[in-house]
N, C-alpha and C positions, 0 to 999 in steps of 0.2 A: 711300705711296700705292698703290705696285703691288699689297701685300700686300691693302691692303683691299679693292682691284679685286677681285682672286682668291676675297676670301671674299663679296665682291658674287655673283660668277658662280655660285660654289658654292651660297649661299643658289639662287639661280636656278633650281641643275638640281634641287636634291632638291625645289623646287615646284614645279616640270614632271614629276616622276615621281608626285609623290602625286597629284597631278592626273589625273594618265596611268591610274594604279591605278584611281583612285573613277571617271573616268569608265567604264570598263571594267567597274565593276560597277553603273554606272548607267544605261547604258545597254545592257545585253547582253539586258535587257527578260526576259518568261515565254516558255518553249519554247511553240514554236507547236502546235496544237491538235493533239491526236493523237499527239503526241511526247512522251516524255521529258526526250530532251536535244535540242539543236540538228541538224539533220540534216548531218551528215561533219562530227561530231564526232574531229578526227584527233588520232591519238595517233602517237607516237616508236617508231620501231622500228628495230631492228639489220637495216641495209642486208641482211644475208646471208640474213633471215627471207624478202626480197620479191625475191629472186633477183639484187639489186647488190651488187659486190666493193665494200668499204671504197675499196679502190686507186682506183677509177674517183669516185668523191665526192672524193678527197682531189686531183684533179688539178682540180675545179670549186671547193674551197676555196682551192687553192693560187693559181690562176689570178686569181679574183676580190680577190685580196687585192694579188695583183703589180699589178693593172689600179687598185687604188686607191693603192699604194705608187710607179706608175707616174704619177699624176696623171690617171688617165685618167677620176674621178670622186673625188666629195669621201669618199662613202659610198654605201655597197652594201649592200642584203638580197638573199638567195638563199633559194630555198625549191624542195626535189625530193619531190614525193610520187610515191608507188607502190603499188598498188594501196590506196589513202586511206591507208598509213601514212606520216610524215615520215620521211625518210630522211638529210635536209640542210635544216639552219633556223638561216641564220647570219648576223650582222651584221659587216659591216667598215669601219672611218675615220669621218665625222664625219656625226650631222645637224645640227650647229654648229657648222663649224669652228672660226671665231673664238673663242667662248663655252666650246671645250669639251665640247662636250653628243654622247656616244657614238652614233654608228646602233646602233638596238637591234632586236631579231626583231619585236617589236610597234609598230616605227616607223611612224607612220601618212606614207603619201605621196600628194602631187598622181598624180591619173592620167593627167590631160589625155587622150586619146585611146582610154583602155580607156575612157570614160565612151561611148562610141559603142556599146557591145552592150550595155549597160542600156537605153539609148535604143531599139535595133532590137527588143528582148525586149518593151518595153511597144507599142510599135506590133504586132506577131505575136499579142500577151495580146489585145488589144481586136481584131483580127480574127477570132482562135477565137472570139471574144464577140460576134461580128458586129455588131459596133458601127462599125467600117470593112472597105474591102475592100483589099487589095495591088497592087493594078490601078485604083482609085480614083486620079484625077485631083488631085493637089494644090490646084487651085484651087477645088474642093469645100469646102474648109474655110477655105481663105486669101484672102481676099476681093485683097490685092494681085497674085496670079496671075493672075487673069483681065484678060489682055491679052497677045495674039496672040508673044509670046515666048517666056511659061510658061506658057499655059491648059492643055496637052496634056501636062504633064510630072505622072509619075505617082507616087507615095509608093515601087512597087517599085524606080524610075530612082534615086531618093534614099536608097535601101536597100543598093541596090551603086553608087554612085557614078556615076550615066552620065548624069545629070541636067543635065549639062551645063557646070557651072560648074567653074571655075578656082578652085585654092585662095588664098586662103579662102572668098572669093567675094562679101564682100561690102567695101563700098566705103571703109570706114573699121574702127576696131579695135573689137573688142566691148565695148569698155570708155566707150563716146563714146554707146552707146545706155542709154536708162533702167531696160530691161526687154526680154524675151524678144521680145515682141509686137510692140514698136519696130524690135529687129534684122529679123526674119522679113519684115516689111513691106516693109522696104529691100531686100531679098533678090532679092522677087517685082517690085517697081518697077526693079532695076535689069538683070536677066533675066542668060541663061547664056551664056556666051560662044559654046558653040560646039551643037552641034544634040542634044538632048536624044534617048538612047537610042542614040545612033552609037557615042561610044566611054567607054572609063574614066578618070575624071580625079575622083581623091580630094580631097574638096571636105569642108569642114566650115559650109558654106551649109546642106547635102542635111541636115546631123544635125540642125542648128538647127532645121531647118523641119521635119524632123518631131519636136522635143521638143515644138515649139509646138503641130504637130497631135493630138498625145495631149494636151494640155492641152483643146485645143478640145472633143476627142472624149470626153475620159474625165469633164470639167465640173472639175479639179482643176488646178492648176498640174503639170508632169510631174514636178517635184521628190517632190512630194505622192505621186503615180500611184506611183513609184518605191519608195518609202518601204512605201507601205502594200502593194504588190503583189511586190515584189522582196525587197529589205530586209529588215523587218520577218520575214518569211515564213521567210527563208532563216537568220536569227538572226546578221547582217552586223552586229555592235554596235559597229565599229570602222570602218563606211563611212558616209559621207554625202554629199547633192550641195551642198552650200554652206560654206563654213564663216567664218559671220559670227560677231562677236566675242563672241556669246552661247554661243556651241556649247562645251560642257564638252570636247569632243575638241581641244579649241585647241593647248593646251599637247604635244599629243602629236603633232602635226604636223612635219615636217623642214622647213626651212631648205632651199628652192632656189637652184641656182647654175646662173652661165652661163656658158659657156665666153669669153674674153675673150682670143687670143693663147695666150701661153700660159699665161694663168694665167682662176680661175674667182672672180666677181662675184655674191656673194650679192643675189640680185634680190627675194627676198621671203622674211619672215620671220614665223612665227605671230605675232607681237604686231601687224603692220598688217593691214588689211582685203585680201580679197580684191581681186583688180585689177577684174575684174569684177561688178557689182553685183546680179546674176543668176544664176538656174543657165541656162547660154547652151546646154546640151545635146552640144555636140561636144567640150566638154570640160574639164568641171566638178567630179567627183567626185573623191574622196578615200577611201583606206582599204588596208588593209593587206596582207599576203600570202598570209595564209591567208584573211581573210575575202575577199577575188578568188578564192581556187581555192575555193571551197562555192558559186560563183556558176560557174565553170567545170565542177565539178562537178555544178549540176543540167542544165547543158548536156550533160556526157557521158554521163550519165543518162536521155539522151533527153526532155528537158524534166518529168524527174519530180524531187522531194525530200523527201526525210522524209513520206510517205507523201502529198505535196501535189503536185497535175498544176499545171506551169505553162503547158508546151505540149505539144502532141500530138506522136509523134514522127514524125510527117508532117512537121509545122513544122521541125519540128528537122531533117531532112534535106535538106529545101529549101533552109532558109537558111548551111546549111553547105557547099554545094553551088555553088564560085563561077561567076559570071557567063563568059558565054561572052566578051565582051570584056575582063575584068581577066585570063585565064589567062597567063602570062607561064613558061612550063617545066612546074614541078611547083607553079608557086601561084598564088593569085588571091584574089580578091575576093568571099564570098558576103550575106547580109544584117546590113550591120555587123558582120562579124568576115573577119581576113585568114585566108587559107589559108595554112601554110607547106609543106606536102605531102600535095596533093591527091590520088596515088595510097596515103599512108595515113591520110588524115582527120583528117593534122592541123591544127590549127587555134586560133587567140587572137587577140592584138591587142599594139599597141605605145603607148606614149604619149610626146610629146616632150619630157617634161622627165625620159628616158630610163627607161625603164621599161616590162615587154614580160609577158605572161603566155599560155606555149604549152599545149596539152592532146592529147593522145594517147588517144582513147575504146579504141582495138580493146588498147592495153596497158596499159590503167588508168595514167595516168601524166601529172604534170603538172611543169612548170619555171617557176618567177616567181623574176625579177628586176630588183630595182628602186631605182634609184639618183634620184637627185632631181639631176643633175648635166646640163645640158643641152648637150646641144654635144660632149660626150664620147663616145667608141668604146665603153666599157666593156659595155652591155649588146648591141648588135650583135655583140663577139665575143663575150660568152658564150652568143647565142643561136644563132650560128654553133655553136662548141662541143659547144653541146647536140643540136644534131641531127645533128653529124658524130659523135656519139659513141656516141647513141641508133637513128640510123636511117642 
């Protein structure tokens, strides 16, 4: 019986790899208008080309592999570029423990909370489009806001978090509403706890509300907006904001876990549906390492790619520019994206079912790492790591 199991499992993975393949080449769609290839299109380079010792990578392999031999996550990607060459793109321990099934370089992961700077990018697109303004009053768009709680709170408060609200913010789990528009509603009828533009309090209410408002504004769902304005554009063929059980990227999805004691609770697996039945905007998306840094990428870019403006670099200093109330040292909080050292403009974001991706504009340089293990240290020290090592 054990034996058949095994050849059970086996059948399993080599169907989730050809899977994994074909979507990959069916989805990676035509280079966008004007290009050849995809824009940072990155290729493999010997560390010593882009000015890093092997020595100093091999203490970031060493490290991330103790951190999963240690239990400190089930499985690990790491990804070091420098100036767009890869330098470090490696897989360690499991995206199915039980089953089997290896972390591999093209393991697609939940981001949960790097889905908040796609969200803040399409609100910035439709302002340069003047189709909203960042000073614009939330209740413009959200008919539940207008009442003497939240009339006065404005899309920029929701942008850096000062909107008022308590995390999460809103009254029950995202998974209890039918739709985007249902949550958003609840949002604005149940109002912010504490006085909107006083202080920082990282709220995933403020992202919801504005995936909704790009919905409102752009006349498409923000999933949609996303897709055809971010995505698409960027040749991201390994990212998406839902993954319902139609999505050909299914199979190429990791197995999340939750830390439990000491041991870790596979709480969701590509064969069940998403927990939530929407793209909920604060954090929804999915996708992999490299396609994250070509999204980081047109950011250090100054909001340009492959010969395509997506924001002005006005925009783009602004919103990298955190808020006068999240400043906390050397970091803080600017338009959906965290600072982690504001006197050298760096800057990303983290996700909590562990998973973090930093960028370095003035040294071309970027670090994503991403474990699907929630509740685990493993990405905190390596992103500690990274910048005691880097800066």
């Amino acid at each position: 019986m054990r034996k058949g199991l095994l050849m059970k499992h086996s059948m399993i993975t080599a169907v989730l790899v050809f899977f994994c393949l074909l979507a990959g080449q069916l989805l990676s769609g035509p280079a966008p208008q004007g290009t050849q290839d995809p824009p940072h299109h990155f290729v493999m380079a010997d560390p010593a080309d882009v000015g890093i010792e092997a020595k100093t990578l091999k203490i970031f392999s060493e490290k991330v592999q103790a951190l999963v031999d240690d239990g400190e996550a089930v499985g690990a990607i790491i990804t070091i570029i420098k100036d767009r060459k890869i330098v470090l793109h490696e897989a360690h321990g499991w995206a199915d423990k039980e089953f089997k099934r290896p972390m591999q370089t093209d393991t697609i992961c939940r981001m949960r909370s790097m889905t908040k700077p796609f969200v803040g990018t399409s609100i910035l697109m439709l302002a340069e489009r003047d189709k909203l303004a960042i000073t614009d009053k939330v209740s413009k768009y959200v008919p539940s806001f207008r009442n003497d709680k939240c009339r006065d709170i404005t899309i920029e408060q929701f942008l850096t978090h000062t909107g008022g609200y308590d995390q999460p913010g809103y009254p029950a789990g995202a998974n209890v509403y039918p739709d985007l528009a249902s949550l958003v509603e609840k949002i604005g009828e149940i109002g912010p706890t504490h006085v909107p533009g006083d202080r920082y309090n990282y709220s995933d209410a403020g992202s919801s509300t504005l995936a909704h408002v790009v919905s409102v504004v752009s006349g498409m769902p923000a999933e949609d907006f996303i897709r055809t304005n971010i995505i698409d554009p960027l040749g991201l063929g390994d990212t998406d904001c839902n993954m319902f059980k139609d999505n050909p990227l299914r199979p190429c999805v990791s197995s999340t876990y939750r830390r439990m004691g000491n041991n870790w609770m596979k709480y969701w697996v590509n064969t069940i549906r998403q927990a939530v039945p929407y793209f909920r905007g604060s954090g929804g998306m999915y996708s992999t390492t490299l396609d994250y840094a070509k999204f980081l990428a047109m950011w250090m870019d100054k909001g340009e790619s492959g010969g395509k403006r997506f924001l002005s670099p006005e925009m783009v200093e602004t919103a990298l520019s955190p808020s006068s109330q999240s400043v906390r040292g050397n970091e803080g909080y600017g338009y959906q994206w965290q600072i982690f050292r504001e006197s050298d403009g760096v800057f990303g974001h983290g996700g909590s079912d562990g998973t973090v991706a930093i960028a370095s504009p003035k040294d071309d340089l970027m670090f994503l790492c991403f474990t699907q293990s929630r509740g685990g240290s493993a990405v905190s020290q390596m992103r500690s790591l990274f910048l005691e090592v880097f800066f």
